[in-house]
C-alpha positions as CSV (number, residue, x, y, z in Angstrom):
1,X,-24.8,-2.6,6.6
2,X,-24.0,-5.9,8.7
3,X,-21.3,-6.3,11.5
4,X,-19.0,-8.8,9.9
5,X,-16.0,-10.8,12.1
6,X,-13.1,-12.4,9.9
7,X,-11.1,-14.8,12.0
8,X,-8.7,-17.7,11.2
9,X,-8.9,-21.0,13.4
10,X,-6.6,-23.6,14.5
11,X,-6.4,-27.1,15.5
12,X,-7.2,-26.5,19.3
13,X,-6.2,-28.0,22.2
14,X,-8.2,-30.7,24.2
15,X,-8.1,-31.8,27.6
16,X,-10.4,-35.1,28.8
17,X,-11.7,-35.5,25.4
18,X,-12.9,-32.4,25.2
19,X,-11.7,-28.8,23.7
20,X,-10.6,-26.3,26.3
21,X,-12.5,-23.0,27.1
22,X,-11.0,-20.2,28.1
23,X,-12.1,-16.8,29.8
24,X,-11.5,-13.1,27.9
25,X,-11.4,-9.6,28.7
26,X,-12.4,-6.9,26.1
27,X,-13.0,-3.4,26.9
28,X,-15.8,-1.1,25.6
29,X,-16.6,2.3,24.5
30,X,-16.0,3.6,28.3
31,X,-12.8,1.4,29.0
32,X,-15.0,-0.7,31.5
33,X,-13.6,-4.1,31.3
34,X,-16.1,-7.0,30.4
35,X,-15.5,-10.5,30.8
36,X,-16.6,-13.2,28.5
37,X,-16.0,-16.8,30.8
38,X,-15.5,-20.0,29.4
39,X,-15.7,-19.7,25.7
40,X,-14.9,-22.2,22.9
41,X,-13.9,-19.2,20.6
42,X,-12.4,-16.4,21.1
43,X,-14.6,-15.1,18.2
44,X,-17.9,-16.3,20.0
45,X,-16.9,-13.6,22.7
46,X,-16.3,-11.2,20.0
47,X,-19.8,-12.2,18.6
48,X,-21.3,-11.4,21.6
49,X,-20.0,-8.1,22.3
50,X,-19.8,-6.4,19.2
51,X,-23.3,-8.2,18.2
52,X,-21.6,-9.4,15.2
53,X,-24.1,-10.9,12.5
54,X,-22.0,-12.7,10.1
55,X,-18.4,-14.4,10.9
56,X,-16.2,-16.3,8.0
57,X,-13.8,-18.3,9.3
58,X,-10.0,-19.3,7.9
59,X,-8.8,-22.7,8.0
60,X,-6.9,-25.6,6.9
61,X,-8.6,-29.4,6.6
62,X,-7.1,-29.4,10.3
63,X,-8.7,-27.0,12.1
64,X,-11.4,-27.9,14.9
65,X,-14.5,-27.6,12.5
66,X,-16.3,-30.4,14.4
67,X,-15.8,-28.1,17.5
68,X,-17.2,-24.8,15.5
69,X,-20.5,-27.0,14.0
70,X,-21.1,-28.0,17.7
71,X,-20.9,-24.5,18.8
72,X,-22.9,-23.0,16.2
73,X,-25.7,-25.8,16.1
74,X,-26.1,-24.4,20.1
75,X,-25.8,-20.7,19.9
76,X,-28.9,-20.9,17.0
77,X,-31.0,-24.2,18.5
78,X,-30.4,-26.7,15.6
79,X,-30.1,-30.0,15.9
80,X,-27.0,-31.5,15.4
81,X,-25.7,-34.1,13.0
82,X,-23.8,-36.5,15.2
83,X,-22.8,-38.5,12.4
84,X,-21.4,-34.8,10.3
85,X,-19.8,-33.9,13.7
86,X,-18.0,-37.3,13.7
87,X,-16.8,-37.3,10.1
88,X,-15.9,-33.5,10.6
89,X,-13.7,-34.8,13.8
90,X,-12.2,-37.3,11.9
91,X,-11.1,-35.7,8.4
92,X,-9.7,-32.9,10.9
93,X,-7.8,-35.5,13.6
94,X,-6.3,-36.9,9.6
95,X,-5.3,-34.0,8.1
96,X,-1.6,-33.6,7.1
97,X,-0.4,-30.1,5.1
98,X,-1.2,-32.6,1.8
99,X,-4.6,-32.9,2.8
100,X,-6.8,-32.5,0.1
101,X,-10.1,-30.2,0.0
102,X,-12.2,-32.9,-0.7
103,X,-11.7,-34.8,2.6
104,X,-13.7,-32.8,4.1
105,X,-17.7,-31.5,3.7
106,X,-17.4,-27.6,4.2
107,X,-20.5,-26.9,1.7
108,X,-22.5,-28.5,4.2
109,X,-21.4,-26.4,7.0
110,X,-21.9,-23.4,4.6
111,X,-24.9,-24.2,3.7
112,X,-26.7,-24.7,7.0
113,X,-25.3,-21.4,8.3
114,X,-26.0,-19.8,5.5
115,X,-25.9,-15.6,6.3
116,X,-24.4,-16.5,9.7
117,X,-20.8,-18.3,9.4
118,X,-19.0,-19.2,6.5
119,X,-16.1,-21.6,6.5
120,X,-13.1,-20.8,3.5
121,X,-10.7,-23.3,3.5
122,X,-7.0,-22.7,3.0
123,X,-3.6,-24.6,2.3
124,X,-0.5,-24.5,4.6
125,X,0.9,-22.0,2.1
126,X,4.2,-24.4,2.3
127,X,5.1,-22.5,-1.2
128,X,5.1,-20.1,-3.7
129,X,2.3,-21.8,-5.8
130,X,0.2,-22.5,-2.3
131,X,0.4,-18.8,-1.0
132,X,-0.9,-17.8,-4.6
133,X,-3.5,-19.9,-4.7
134,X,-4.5,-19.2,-0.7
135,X,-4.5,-15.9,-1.7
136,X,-7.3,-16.6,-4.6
137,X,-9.5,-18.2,-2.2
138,X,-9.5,-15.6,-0.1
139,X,-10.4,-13.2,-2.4
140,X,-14.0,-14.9,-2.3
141,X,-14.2,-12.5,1.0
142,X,-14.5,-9.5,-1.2
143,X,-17.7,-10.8,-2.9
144,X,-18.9,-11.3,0.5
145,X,-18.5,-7.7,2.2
146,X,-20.9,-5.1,0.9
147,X,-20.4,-1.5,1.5
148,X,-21.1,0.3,4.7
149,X,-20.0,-2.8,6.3
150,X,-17.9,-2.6,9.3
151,X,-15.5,-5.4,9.5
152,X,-13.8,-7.3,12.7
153,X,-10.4,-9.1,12.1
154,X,-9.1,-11.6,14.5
155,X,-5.6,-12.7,14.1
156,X,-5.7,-14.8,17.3
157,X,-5.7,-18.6,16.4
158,X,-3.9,-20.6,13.0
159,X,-1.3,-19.8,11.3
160,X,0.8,-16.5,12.0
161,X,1.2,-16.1,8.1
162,X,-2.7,-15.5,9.0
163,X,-2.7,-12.4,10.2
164,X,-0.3,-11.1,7.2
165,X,-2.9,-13.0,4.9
166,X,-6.0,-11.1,6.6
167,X,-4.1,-7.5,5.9
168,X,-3.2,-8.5,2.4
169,X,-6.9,-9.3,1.7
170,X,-8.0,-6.4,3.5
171,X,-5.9,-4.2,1.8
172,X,-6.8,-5.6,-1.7
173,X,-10.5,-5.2,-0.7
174,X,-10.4,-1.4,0.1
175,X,-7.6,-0.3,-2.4
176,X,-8.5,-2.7,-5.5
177,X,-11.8,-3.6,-5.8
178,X,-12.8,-0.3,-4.0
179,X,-15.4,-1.8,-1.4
180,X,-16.5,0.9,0.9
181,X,-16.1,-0.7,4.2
182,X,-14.6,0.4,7.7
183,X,-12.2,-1.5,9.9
184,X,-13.4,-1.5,13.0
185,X,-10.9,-3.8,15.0
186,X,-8.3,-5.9,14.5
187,X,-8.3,-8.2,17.6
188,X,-5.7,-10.5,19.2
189,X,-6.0,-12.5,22.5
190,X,-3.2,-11.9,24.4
191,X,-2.6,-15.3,25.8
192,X,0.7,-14.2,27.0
193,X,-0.8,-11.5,28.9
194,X,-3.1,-13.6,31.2
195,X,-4.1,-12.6,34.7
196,X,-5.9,-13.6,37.6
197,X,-9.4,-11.9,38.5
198,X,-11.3,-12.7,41.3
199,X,-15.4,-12.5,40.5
200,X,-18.6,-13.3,42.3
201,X,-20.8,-15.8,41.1
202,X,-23.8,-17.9,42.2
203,X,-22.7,-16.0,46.1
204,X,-19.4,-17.3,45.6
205,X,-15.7,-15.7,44.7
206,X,-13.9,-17.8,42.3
207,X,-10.5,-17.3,40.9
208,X,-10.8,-17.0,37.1
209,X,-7.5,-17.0,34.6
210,X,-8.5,-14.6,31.9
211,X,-7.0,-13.2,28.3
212,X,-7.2,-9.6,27.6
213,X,-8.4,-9.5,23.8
214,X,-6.4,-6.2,22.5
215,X,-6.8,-4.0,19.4
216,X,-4.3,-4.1,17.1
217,X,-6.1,-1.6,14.6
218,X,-3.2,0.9,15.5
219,X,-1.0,-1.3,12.9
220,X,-3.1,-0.9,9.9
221,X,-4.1,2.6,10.7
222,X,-0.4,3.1,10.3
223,X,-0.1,1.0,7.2
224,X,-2.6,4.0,5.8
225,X,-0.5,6.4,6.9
226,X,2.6,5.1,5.2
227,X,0.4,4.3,2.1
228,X,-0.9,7.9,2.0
229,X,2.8,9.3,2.9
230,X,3.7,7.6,-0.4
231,X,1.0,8.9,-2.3
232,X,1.8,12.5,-1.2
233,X,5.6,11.9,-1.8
234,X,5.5,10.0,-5.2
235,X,2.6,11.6,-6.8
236,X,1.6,14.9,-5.2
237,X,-1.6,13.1,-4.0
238,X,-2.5,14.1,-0.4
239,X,-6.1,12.8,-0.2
240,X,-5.7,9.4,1.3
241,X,-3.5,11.0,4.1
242,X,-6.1,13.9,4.3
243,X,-8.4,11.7,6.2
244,X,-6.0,11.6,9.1
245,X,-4.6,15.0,9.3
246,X,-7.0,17.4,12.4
247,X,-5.5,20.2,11.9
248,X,-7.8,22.7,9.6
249,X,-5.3,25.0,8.6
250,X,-2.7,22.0,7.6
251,X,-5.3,20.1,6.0
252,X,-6.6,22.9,3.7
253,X,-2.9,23.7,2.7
254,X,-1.7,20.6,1.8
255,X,-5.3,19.7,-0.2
256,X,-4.7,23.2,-2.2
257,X,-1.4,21.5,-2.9
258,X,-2.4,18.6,-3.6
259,X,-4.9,19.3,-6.2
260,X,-3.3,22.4,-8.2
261,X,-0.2,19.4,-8.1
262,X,-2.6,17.3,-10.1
263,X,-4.1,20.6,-12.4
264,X,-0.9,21.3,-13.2
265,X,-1.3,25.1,-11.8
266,X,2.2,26.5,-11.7
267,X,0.9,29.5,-9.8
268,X,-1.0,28.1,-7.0
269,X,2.2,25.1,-6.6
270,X,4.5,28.4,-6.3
271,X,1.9,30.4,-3.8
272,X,1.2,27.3,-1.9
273,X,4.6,26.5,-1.2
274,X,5.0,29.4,0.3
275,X,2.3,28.8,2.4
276,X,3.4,26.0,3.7
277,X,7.0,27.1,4.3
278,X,4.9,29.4,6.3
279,X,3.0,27.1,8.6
280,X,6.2,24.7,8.7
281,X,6.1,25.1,12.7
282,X,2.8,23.8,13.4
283,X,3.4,20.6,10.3
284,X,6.6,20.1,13.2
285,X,4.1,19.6,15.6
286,X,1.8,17.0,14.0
287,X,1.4,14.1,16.5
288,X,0.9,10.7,15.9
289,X,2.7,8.8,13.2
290,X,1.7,11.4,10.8
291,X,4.6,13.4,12.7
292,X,6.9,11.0,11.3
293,X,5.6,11.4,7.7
294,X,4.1,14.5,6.5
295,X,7.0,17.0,7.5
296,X,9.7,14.7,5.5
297,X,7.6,14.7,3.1
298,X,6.6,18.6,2.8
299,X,9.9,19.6,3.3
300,X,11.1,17.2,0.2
301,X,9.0,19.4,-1.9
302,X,10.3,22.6,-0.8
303,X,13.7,21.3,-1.4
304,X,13.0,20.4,-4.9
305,X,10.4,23.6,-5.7
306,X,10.9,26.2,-3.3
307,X,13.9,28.0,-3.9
308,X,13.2,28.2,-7.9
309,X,13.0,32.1,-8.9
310,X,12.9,31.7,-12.4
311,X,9.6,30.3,-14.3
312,X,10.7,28.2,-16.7
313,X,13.3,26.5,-14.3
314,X,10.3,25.7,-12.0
315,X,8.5,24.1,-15.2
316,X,11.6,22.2,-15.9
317,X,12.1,21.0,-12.6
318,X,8.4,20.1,-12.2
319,X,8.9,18.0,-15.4
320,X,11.3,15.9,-13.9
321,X,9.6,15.1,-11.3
322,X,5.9,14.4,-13.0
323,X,8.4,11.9,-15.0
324,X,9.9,10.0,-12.5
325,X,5.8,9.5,-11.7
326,X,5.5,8.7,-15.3
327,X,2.9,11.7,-15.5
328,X,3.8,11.9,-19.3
329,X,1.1,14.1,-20.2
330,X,2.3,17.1,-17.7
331,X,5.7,16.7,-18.6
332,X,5.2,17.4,-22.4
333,X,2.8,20.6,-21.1
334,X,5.5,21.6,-18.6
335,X,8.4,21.4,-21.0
336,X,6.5,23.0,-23.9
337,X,5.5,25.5,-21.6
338,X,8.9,26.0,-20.0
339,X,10.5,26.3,-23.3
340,X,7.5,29.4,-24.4
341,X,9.0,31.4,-21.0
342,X,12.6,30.2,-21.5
343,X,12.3,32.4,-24.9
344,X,10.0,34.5,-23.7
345,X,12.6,35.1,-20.5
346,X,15.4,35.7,-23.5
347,X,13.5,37.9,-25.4
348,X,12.6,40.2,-22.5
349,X,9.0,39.7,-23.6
350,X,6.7,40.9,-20.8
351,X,3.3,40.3,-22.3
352,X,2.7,36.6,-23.0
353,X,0.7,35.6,-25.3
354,X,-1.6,32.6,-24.0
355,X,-1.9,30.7,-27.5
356,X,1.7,30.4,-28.5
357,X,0.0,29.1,-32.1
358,X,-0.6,32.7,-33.2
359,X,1.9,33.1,-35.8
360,X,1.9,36.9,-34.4
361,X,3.0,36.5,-31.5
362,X,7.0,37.0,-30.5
363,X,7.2,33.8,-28.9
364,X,6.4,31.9,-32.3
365,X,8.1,34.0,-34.4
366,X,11.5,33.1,-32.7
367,X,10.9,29.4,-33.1
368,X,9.9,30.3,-36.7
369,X,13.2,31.8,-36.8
370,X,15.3,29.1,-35.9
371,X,13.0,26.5,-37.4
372,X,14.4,28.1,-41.0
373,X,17.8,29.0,-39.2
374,X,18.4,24.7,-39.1
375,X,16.5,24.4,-42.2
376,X,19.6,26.8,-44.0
377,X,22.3,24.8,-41.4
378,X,21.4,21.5,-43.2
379,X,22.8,23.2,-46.7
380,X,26.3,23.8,-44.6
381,X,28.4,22.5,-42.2
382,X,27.1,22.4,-38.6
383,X,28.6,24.1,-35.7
384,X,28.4,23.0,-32.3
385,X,25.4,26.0,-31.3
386,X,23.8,24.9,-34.3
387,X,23.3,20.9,-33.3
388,X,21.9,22.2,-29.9
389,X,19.9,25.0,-31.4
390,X,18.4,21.9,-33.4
391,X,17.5,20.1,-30.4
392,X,16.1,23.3,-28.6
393,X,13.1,23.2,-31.7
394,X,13.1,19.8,-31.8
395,X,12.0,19.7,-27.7
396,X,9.8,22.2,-28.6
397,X,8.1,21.4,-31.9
398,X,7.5,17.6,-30.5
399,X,6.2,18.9,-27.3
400,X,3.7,21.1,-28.7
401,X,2.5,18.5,-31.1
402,X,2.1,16.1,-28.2
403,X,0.1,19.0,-26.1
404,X,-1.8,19.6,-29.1
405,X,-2.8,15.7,-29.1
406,X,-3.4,16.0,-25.3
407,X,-5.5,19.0,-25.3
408,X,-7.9,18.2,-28.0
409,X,-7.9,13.8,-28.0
410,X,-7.3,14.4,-32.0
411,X,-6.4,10.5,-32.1
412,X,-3.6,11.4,-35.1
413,X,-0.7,9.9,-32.4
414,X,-0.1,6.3,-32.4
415,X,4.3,7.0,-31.0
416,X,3.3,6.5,-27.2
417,X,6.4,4.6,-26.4
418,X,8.8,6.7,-28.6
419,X,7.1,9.6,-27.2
420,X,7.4,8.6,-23.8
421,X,11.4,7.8,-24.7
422,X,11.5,11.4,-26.2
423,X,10.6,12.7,-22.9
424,X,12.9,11.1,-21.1
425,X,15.6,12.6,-23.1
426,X,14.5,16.2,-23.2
427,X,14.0,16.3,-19.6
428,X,17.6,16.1,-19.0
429,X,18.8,17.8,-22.4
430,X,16.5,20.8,-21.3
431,X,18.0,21.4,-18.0
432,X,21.7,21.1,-19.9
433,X,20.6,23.8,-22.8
434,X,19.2,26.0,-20.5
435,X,22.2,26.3,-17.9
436,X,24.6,26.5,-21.3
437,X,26.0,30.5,-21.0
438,X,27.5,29.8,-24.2
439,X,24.6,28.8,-26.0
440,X,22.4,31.6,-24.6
441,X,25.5,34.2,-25.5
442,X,25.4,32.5,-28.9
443,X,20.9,32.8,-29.5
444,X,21.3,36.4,-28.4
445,X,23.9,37.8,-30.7
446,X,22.5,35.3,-34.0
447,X,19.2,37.2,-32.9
448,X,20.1,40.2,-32.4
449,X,18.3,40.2,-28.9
């Protein structure tokens, strides 16, 4: 695990020749205030107090890399390269936003603080192409950061498209490529927040003008939120928001929901529904930004699920929604299963029967029934019952096949995409055959049920 500081860097500012220094502020674990006094960097005060060991710095051709070999050559007792300061001085005091990469010898730099700092160099981003190909080069961070590796942002100095650039990669680092790594700050120094402080040094006051460096980590702990509130509202998958939610009894609620969501158990969705509807007060009083979120959210699903009495209308509804999250799979098993209790409901058939293949069972038998009911419709003119009553076997006949193929990975189905456009349809034909009165008047008089 290593202590690893991220950091963009500008041109800087000189005065006499020389680059100017400035005092910060940062406060620690006990909210004592410590100050850091005439740094080049505000990451070499950041080194220092969070005893950072490795920190890779952003930049364009432009920025004061003559400043930052100086710097490092003193903090680790090398000797320095006059002649590599001077030609890192003067490719940077030449650079335009057309610079080129090869004006300038990073490797070098890289290669001398090798597992200390590491320099990545980066175009203005003054277009589409330019942003796209900063973005690839600063991908190489990922291959850098190892897991269990606490990382450091600063969003101080360059560019402000920096900072953006820095959560981008961040993001992309924890979410894609999966690297188990903590932020631990996100720091800024707050040059519009300087102050005055009066310290003792040598036996002598002096007047120093100082920076507070703040954390900023509140922003991209709020970026999680929002990406777990999505999660939660678009897929049923509470685990990212989990991590933030203190509350045991709300946090073992919405997991139960969360996972029998994703197991596709209609009973526990039902039970814990209710259970929330429940515990609705105390989800009001969530604090923090997750008070913004999570009751929307909950109370989203309760509007779509929790006033449902009948069975098969909470299978139908549930395979709307798994398809507007292009869950394909549950929708076929919800819709096949919907359409075993819609009978089942129209057949007053108490005792289901679990594997609706048994040829035995009531459930099959009707859909037998109407299977040779179209099969004799075909030989005569079709009525209007008769069209849907095709569709009705049709919905379920495909469904079951696709379940089938599902359950037991038979590899016979090659039809994803019509299947998928199948779905589509039968989740809003099922909703309109199974609110038709007609239709169900019709079925129970042809059936004598």
């Amino acid at each position: 695990m290593a202590k690893i500081l991220i950091a963009g860097l500008g041109k800087g500012i000189k005065k006499d020749g020389k680059y100017s220094e400035a005092n910060y502020s940062i406060e620690n674990e006990n909210q004592e205030t410590i100050i850091y006094k005439g740094e080049n960097f505000i990451t070499s005060a950041l080194e220092k107090h969070f005893a950072i060991d490795k920190t890779i710095y952003i930049g364009t051709v432009g920025s004061m890399w003559d400043n930052l070999y100086s710097y490092y050559c003193n903090k680790y007792d090398f000797e320095e390269d006059e002649d590599y300061t001077f030609e890192l001085l003067e490719a940077a005091s030449n650079a335009t936003k057309d610079s080129d990469f090869s004006e300038i010898n990073i490797k070098k730099f890289n290669e001398i603080f090798e597992g200390r700092a590491k320099i990545i160099l980066t175009k203005f981003g003054m277009n589409t192409n330019e942003i796209f190909e900063n973005f690839n080069m600063m991908m190489e961070i990922g291959n850098i950061l190892n897991d269990g590796d606490e990382i450091y942002l600063d969003i101080t100095h360059s560019f402000r498209s920096n900072a953006m650039w820095m959560f981008l990669v961040i993001n992309y680092i924890t979410d894609v490529l999966d690297k188990n790594i903590e932020i631990k700050m996100i720091s800024y120094g707050m040059f519009e927040a300087k102050y005055e402080k009066e310290i003792k040094e040598n036996g002598e006051n002096i007047k120093l003008v100082i920076s507070p460096i703040v954390n900023l980590k509140a922003f991209f702990d709020l970026m999680n939120w929002i990406k777990g509130a999505n999660e939660l509202k678009n897929y049923g998958n509470a685990y990212t928001i989990l991590e933030m939610i203190e509350d045991d009894d709300v946090n073992k609620k919405i997991k139960t929901f969360s996972n029998s969501i994703n197991l596709n158990y209609i009973g526990t969705i039902k039970r814990n529904l209710e259970s929330i509807k429940k515990i609705i007060d105390k989800i009001d009083s969530i604090k923090g930004p997750g008070k913004l979120i999570i009751p929307s959210v909950l109370k989203n699903f309760i509007e779509i699920f929790g006033n449902i009495k009948q069975e098969y209308e909470f299978l139908f509804k549930l395979a709307e929604w798994n398809f507007k999250q292009k869950r394909y799979a549950m929708v076929a098993i919800n819709i096949n299963e919907g359409l075993r209790e819609f009978v089942a409901n129209l057949l007053e058939i108490e005792d289901r029967v679990v594997d609706f293949n048994d040829e035995n069972s009531e459930i099959f038998k009707y859909f037998k029934k109407i299977k040779h009911s179209i099969q004799y419709a075909k030989d005569h003119m079709k009525g209007t019952f008769d069209k849907k009553e095709e569709k009705l076997y049709k919905m379920f006949e495909h469904t079951r096949k696709i379940r089938n193929e599902i359950a037991h990975s038979a590899g016979k189905k090659d039809t994803a995409i019509n299947d998928v456009e199948s779905l589509k349809n039968y989740v809003k034909d099922v909703s309109e055959l199974i609110n038709d009165k007609e239709l169900l008047k019709y079925l129970k008089l042809k059936y004598n049920v």
